[in-house]
Backbone as JSON Lines, residues from 0, in Angstrom:
{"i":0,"aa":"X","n":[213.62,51.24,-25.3],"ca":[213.29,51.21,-23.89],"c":[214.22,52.07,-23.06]}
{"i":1,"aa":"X","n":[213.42,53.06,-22.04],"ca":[214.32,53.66,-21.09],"c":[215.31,52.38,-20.28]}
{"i":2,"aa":"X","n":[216.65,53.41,-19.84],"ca":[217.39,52.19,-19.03],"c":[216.67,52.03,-17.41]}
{"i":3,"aa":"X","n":[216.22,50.91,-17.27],"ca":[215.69,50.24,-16.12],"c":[216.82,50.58,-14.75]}
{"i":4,"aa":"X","n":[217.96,50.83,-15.13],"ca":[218.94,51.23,-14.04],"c":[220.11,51.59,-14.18]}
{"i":5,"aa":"X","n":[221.15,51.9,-13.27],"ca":[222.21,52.65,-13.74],"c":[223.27,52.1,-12.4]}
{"i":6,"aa":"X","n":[224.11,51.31,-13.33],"ca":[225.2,50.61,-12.62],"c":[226.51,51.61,-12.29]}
{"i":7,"aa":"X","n":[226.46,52.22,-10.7],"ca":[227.09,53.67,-10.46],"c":[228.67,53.25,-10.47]}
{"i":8,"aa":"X","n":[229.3,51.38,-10.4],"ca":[230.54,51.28,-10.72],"c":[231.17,50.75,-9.7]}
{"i":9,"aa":"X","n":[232.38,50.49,-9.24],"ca":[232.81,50.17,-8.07],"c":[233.8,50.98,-7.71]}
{"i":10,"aa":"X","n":[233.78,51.13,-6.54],"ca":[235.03,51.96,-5.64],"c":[235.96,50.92,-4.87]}
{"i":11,"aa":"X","n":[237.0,51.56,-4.22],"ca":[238.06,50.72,-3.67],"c":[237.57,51.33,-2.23]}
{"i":12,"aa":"X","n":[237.66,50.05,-1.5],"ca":[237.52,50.39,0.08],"c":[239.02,50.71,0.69]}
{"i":13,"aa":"X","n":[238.68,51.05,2.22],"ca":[240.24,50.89,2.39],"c":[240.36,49.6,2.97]}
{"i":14,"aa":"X","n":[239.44,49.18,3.3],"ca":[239.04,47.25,3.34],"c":[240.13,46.65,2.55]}
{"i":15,"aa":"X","n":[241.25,45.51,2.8],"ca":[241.38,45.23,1.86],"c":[240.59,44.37,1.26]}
{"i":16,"aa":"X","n":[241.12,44.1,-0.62],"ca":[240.41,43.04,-1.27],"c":[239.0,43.29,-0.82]}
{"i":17,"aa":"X","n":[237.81,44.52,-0.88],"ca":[237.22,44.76,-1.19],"c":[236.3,45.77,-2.34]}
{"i":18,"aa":"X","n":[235.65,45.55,-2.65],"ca":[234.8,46.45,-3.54],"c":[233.45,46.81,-3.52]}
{"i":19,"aa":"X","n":[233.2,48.45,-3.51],"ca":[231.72,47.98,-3.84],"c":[231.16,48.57,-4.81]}
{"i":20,"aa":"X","n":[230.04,47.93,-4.87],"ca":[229.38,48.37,-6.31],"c":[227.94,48.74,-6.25]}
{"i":21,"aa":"X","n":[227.53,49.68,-6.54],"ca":[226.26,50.38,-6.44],"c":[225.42,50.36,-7.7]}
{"i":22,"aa":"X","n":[224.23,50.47,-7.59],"ca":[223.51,49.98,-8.84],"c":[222.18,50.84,-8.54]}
{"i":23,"aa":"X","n":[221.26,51.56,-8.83],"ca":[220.24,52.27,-9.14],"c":[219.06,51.82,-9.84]}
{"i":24,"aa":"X","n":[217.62,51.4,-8.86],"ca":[216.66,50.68,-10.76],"c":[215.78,51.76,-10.38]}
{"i":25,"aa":"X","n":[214.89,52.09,-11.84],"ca":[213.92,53.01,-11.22],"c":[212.6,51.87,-11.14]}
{"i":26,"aa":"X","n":[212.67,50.4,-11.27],"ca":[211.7,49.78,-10.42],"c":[212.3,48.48,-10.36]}
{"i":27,"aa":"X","n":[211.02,47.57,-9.83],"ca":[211.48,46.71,-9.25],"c":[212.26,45.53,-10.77]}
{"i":28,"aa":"X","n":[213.16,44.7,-10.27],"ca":[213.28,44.36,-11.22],"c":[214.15,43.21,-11.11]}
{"i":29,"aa":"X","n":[214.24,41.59,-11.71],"ca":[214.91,40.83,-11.61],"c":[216.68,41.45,-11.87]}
{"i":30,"aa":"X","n":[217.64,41.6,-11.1],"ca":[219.0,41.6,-11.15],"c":[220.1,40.16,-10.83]}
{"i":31,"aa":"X","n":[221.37,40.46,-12.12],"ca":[221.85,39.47,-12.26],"c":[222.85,40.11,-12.36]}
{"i":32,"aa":"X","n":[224.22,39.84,-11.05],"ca":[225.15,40.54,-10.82],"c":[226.5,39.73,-10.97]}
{"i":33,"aa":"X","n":[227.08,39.49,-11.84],"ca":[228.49,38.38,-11.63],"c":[229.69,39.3,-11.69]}
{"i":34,"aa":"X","n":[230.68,38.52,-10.92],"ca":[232.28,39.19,-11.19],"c":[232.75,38.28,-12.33]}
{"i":35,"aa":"X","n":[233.1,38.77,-13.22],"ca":[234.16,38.07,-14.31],"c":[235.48,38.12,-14.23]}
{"i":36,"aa":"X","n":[236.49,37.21,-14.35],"ca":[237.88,37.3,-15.14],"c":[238.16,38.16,-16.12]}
{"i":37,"aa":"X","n":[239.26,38.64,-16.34],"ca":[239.4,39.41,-17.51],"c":[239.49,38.47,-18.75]}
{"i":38,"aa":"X","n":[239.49,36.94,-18.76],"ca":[239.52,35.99,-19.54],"c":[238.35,35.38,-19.69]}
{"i":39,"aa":"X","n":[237.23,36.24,-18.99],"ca":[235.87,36.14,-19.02],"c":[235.21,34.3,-18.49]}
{"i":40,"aa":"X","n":[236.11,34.0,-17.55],"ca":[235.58,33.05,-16.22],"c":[235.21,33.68,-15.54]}
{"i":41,"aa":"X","n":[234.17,33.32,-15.13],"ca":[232.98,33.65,-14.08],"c":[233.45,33.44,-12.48]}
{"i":42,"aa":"X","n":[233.86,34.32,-11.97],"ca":[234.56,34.33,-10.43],"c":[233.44,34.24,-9.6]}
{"i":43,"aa":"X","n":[232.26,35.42,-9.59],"ca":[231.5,35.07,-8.3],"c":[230.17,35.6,-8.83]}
{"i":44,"aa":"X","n":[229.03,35.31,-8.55],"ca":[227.42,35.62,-8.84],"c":[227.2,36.37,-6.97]}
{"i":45,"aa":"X","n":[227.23,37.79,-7.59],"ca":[227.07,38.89,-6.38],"c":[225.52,38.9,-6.01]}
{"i":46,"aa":"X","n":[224.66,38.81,-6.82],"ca":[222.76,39.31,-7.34],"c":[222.57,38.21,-7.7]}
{"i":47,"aa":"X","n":[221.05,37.64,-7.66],"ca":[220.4,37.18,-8.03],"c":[219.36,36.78,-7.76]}
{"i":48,"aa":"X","n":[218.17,37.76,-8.61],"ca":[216.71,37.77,-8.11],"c":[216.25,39.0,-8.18]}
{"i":49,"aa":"X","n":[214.78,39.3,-7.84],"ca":[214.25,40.96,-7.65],"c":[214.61,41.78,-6.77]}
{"i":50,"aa":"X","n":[214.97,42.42,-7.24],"ca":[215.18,43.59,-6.42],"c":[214.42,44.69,-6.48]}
{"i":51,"aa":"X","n":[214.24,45.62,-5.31],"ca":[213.12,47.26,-5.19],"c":[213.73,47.79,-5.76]}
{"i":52,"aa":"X","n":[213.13,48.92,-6.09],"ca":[213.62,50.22,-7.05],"c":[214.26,51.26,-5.53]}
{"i":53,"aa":"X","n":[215.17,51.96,-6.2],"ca":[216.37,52.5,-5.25],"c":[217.49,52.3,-5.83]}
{"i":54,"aa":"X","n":[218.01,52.84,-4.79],"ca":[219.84,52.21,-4.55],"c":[220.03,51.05,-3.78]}
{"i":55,"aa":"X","n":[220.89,50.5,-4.15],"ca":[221.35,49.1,-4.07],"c":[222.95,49.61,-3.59]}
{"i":56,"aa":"X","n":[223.62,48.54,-2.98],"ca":[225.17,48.41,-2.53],"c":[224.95,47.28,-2.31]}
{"i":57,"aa":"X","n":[226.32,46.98,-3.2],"ca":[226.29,44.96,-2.82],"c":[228.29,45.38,-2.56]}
{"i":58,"aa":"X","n":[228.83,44.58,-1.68],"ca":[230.31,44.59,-1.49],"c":[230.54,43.05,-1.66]}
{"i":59,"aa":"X","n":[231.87,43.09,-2.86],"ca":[232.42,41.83,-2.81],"c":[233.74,41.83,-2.19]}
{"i":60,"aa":"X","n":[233.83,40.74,-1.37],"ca":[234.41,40.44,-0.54],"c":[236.19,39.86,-1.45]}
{"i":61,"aa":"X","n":[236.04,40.22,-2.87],"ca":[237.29,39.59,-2.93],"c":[237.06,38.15,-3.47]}
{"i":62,"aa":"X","n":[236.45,37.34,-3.27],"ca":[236.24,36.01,-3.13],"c":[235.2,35.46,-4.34]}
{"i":63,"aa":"X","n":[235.91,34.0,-4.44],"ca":[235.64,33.41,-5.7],"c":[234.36,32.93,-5.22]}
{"i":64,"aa":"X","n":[233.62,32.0,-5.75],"ca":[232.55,30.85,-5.47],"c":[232.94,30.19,-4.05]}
{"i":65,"aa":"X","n":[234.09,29.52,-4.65],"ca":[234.6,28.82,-3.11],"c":[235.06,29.29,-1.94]}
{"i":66,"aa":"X","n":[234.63,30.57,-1.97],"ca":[235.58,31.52,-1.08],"c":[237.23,31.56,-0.96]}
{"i":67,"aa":"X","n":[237.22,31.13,-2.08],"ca":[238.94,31.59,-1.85],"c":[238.96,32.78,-2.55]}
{"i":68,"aa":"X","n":[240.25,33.42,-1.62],"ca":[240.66,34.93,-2.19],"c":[241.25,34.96,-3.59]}
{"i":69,"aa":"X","n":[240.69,35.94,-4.65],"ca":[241.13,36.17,-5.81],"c":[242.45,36.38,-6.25]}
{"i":70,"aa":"X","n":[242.88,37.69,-4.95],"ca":[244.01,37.8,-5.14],"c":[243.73,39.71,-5.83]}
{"i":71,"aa":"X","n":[245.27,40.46,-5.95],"ca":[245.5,41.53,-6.77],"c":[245.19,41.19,-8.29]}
{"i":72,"aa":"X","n":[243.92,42.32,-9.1],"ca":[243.92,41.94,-10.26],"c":[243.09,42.92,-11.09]}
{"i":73,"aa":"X","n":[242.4,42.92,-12.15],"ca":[241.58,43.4,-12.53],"c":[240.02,42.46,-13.07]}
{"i":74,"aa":"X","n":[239.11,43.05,-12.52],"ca":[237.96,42.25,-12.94],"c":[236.68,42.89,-13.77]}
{"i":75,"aa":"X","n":[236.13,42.21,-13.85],"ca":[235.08,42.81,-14.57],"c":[233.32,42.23,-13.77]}
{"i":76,"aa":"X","n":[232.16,43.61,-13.64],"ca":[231.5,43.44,-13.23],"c":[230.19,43.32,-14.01]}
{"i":77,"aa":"X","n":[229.52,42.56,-14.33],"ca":[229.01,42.34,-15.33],"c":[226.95,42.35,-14.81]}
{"i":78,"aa":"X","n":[226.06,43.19,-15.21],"ca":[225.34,43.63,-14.67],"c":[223.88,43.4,-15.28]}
{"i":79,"aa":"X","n":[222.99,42.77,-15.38],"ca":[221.4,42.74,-16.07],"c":[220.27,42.99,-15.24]}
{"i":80,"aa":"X","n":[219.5,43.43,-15.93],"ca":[217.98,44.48,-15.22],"c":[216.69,44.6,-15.97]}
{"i":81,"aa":"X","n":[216.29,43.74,-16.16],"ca":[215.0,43.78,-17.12],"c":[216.45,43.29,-18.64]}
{"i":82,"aa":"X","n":[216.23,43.94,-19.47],"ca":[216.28,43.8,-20.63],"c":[217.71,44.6,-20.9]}
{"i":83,"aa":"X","n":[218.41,45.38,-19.9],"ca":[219.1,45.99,-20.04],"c":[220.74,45.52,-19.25]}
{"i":84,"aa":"X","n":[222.02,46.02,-19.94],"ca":[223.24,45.19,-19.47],"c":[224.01,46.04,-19.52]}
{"i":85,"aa":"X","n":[225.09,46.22,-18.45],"ca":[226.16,47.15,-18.2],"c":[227.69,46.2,-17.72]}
{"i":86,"aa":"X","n":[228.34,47.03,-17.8],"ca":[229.74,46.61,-17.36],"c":[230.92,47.3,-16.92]}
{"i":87,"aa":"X","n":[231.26,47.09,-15.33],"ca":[232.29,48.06,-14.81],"c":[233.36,47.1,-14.58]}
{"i":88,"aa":"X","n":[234.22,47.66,-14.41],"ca":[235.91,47.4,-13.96],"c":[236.17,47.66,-12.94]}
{"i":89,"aa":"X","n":[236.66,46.5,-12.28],"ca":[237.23,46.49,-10.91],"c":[238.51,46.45,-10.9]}
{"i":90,"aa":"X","n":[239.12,47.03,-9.77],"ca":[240.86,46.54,-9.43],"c":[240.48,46.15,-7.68]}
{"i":91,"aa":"X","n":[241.18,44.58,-8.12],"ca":[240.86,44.22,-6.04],"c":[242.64,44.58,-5.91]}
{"i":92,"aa":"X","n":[243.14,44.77,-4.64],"ca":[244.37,45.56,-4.49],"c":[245.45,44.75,-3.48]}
{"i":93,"aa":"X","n":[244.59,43.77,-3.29],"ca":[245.27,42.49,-2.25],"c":[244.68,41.15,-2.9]}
């Protein structure tokens, strides 16, 4: 199967303790977007549900489930689209 989309990664804002992350489908398509731990705990569910074909920008705010701040760290962005799964690396910086 062609890839259904293309997870473009995250950048550092000058925001602090933000990120964003851009994502590409060439159709419509259920997306399932989580931040992971590098110990692979599940910090925050960014996506979830269909989304249009396009570009996408979702910004995480830094913040866990409970909204508390993560903190300086490295994370992992963990990405599904139809049938297909990607994974970028974050650094939040506050």
């Amino acid at each position: 199967g062609n890839a259904r989309f293309t997870l473009i990664g995250g950048s550092q804002n000058p925001a602090r303790g933000q990120a964003t992350i851009r994502y590409s489908l060439a159709q419509a398509s259920p997306v399932d977007l989580r931040i992971y731990s590098t110990t692979g705990e599940l910090v925050r569910v960014l996506e979830s549900g269909v989304r249009t074909a396009g570009m996408h920008q979702v910004v995480w705010d830094g913040r866990n489930e409970l909204g508390q701040p993560v903190g300086r760290g490295t994370w992992f962005c963990r990405m599904s689209a139809g049938g297909y799964r990607s994974v970028c690396k974050l650094t939040t910086i506050d």
